[in-house]
C-alpha angles and dihedrals in degrees: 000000000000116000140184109276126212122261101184111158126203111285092227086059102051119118145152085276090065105039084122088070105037088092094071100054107136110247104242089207086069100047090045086067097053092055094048089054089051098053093049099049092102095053092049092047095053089049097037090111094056114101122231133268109266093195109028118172119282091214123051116139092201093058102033087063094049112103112240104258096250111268095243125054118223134279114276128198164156141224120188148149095264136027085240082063101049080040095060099043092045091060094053097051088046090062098046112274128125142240096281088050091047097047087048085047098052093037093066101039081053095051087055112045083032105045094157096064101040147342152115092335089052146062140217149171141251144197122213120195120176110195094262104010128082138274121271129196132190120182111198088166120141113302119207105259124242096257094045142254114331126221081252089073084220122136132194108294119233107182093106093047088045098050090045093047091050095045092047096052098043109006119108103186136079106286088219094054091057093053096045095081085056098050087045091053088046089053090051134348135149119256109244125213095263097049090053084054099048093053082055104055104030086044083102094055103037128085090251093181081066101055115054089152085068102028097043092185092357095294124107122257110257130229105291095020119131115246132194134206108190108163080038093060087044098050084045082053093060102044096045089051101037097026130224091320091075091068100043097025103021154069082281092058091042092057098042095057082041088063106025133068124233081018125118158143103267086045096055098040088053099051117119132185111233129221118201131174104268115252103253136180146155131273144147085358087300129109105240105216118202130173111270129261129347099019112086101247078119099057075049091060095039090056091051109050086041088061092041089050080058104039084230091161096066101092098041143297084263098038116119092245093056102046091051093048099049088047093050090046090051092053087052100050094041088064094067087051079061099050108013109035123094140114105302088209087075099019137045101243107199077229087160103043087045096064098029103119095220095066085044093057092047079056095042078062087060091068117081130195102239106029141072115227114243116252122237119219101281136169135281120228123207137198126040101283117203134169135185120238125196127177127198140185130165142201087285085062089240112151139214138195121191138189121185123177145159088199106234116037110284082359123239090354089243111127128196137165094357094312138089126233129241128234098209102133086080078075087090087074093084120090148002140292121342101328085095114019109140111237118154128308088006131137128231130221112253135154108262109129117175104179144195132201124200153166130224088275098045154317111299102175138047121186139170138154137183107232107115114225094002090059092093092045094047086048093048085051097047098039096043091056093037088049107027097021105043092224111158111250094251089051082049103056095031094060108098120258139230138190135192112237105176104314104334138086122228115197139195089219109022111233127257112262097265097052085039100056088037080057089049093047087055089062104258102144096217140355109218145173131272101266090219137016088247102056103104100055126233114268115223114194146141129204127201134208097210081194099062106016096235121135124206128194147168146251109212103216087208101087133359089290106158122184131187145189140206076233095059102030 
């Protein structure tokens, strides 16, 4: 059920120019009353078997000026890579749980009906917004181990620490009931199309003899098979009823160095879970809220602010103005991933000077109409990089962004206990000098960008893809026509995609003669075709009117993405 989303923009910011969107201010009166409700959960909770009072006073001045609390909660809702995920989520928010709840529930579902994209052998990061408080960020992804980096390329995974950290700061329900719909799909799922395809293609790459489950006879499942993961479920089984400490204290962990090369105890027991300040910064009248250092939320925000500086949205989201400026903005902001990014917990990142709009503007300047900027030596990045997003808000209106990977697809190919382990540490590839040099303990730069969009009351988007590198320039794309454009959240992630590799653009539909040889006259060397179908991702988001409480949301077409709401259910 698609409904209308809200397009406050921020009151300092009003004027004559965005009268058409004044109506859809968000009423501070209602969301203090969310907030209200949130802060007095706990008292509720510790009095909730006391009856009520059958004769409470008619006059009390304190209560009587206190607004009635609306009839109806709001929406909630999830977004995720596969309907077992929603699913999962869903139930937990039915029976009273929250966002972080929800996002642990449906991680684990994906990682297990989609064992190529996250899991146990991965990491991650996450973005929490409660309506009136600030962002928070937590990055569990791989750390480097205390011997080095492996051949493998595999650090220490920090998916289970980081679901566990994050349950244990913001989750309300039972951790064993959020991992209950897991153990039940490892026991027994249906095979979708995309992992039929995956076994397919990574079979090459994969210990085969190891997976029967799989590789029933040597040959891949097909699309609507059974499968059964039976050491998977086991290992789920641990770690809902012991927690995070059995896989980096425990026989888990034990198992796991026992198997698996450049792993070992002193790695896993010192792994941590950091927690950095969001990057933030201002556009359309909304705050843009990446993960912290050394994920790109911040190339998000650059991109941004350059096309607003241009008012490069004006003559649509495919016209040729727009497409070369978001191209050319992208070009500038990747060059900061090359000398500025790296884990803040070892290097200084300019996190502030990167997102002032000011500075962005100075680099929108840079772009010109009719030529391409030249390209400095960069990087090359190998393999064939995915992610899984999920996005989560509940009836509090909290929000949560997500994003789960095992780098590559299935990783570094290595399998243990039922999971597959990530190759993260290539990650160390990207960039120049010190900002990113692996030591132990340490965190690469990838591409991984859960992000959040507010106003001054609250957050009002969450968004997320898989794609490697081209995840900041699909964002860019997505949030720029949802915030500037107006554009409802299912238009914005329907409308086909394009990214900048070299100098070339590489579209999702290929343009009609006149805008491609404008494109050419620019100074793009080719315009070519998406090399997979995968190739752009699959946008997971969800949008609130905080007038209202419904949620919308969007089902990318692109891979097998499913969202819900209490509303549609």
């Amino acid at each position: 059920m698609e409904t209308r989303r809200v397009t406050a923009v921020r009151k300092k910011v009003l004027s004559p120019s965005f009268d058409h969107v004044r109506r859809f201010v968000p009423a501070a009166a209602v969301l203090s009353l969310f907030v209200i409700g949130g802060c007095s959960s706990e008292e509720e909770s510790e009095n909730e078997s006391a009856p009520p009072e059958e004769n409470a006073p008619e006059e009390n001045e304190e209560t009587e000026n206190v607004a009635e609390a609306p009839d109806e909660p709001s929406d909630y809702g999830v977004s995720a890579g596969h309907t077992e995920a929603v699913e999962a989520g869903m139930e937990v928010l039915d029976n009273g749980g929250n966002a972080a709840d929800a996002a642990v529930a449906a991680a684990y579902a994906v990682s297990v009906v989609e064992p190529f994209a996250s899991g146990i052998g991965g990491g991650g990061s996450v973005l929490i917004q409660e309506q009136g408080e600030a962002p928070q960020a937590y990055d569990y992804r791989e750390v480097v181990p205390e011997s080095g980096i492996p051949s493998s390329d595999i650090g220490v995974p920090g998916f289970t620490a980081g679901m566990n950290k994050f349950h244990a700061d913001y989750g309300t329900a039972e951790w064993e009931e959020l991992l209950d719909p897991a153990v039940t799909l490892a026991d027994s799922s249906e095979v979708s199309g995309l992992l039929a395809e995956q076994l397919e293609s990574g079979e090459s790459r994969l210990p085969v003899s190891e997976l029967s489950h799989f590789y029933p006879d040597g040959d891949p499942l097909e699309a609507g098979a059974t499968v059964e993961q039976d050491e998977l479920a086991d290992t789920l089984r641990d770690i809902r009823d012991n927690g995070s400490d059995t896989l980096y204290e425990g026989e888990a962990g034990q198992s796991l160095a026992s198997q698996i090369e450049g792993i070992d105890a002193a790695s896993l027991e010192a792994f941590e879970v950091s927690q950095n300040d969001p990057s933030v910064g201002t556009y359309a009248g909304y705050d843009i809220i990446g993960a912290a250092p050394p994920l790109p939320g911040i190339s998000v925000i650059q991109m941004l602010q350059m096309l607003e500086e241009r008012d490069s949205m004006e003559a649509g989201r495919e016209s040729t103005d727009f497409i070369h400026d978001t191209a050319m903005s992208w070009r500038l902001a990747s060059q900061f991933i090359e000398t500025d990014y790296g884990d803040p917990n070892f290097v200084d990142v300019p996190v502030d000077e990167l997102t002032d709009p000011a500075r962005n503007a100075e680099l929108a300047a840079e772009i010109s109409d009719d030529s391409v900027i030249s390209e400095e030596e960069a990087s090359t990045y190998t393999g064939d990089p995915n992610t899984t997003h999920i996005t989560v808000v509940d009836e509090d209106g909290t929000f949560v962004s997500m994003t789960n990977t095992l780098t590559n697809f299935w990783g570094s190919g290595e399998y243990a206990d039922g999971y597959f382990l990530n190759n993260q540490m290539d990650r160390f590839d990207i960039g120049e000098g010190s900002v990113n040099e692996p030591e132990p303990g340490r965190r690469s730069v990838t591409w991984s960008s859960p992000m959040l969009v507010a106003n001054d009351d609250g957050p009002v988007l969450g968004i997320g893809s898989p794609g490697g590198e081209r995840i900041p320039i699909m964002l860019t794309q997505v949030i720029a026509d949802w915030a500037e454009n107006d554009a409802s959240l299912e238009e914005a992630v329907e409308a086909p995609r394009f990214h900048l590799d070299g100098d070339e653009l590489v579209m999702e539909e290929l343009p009609e003669t006149e805008q491609r040889e404008e494109l050419l006259a620019i100074g793009y060397e080719d315009i070519r075709e998406q090399p997979t179908p995968l190739y752009f991702g699959s946008i997971q988001a969800l949008a609130l009117d905080q007038e209202t409480g419904e949620l919308s949301g969007a089902r990318d077409p692109r891979r097998e993405a499913d969202w819900q709401s209490s509303a549609s259910e």
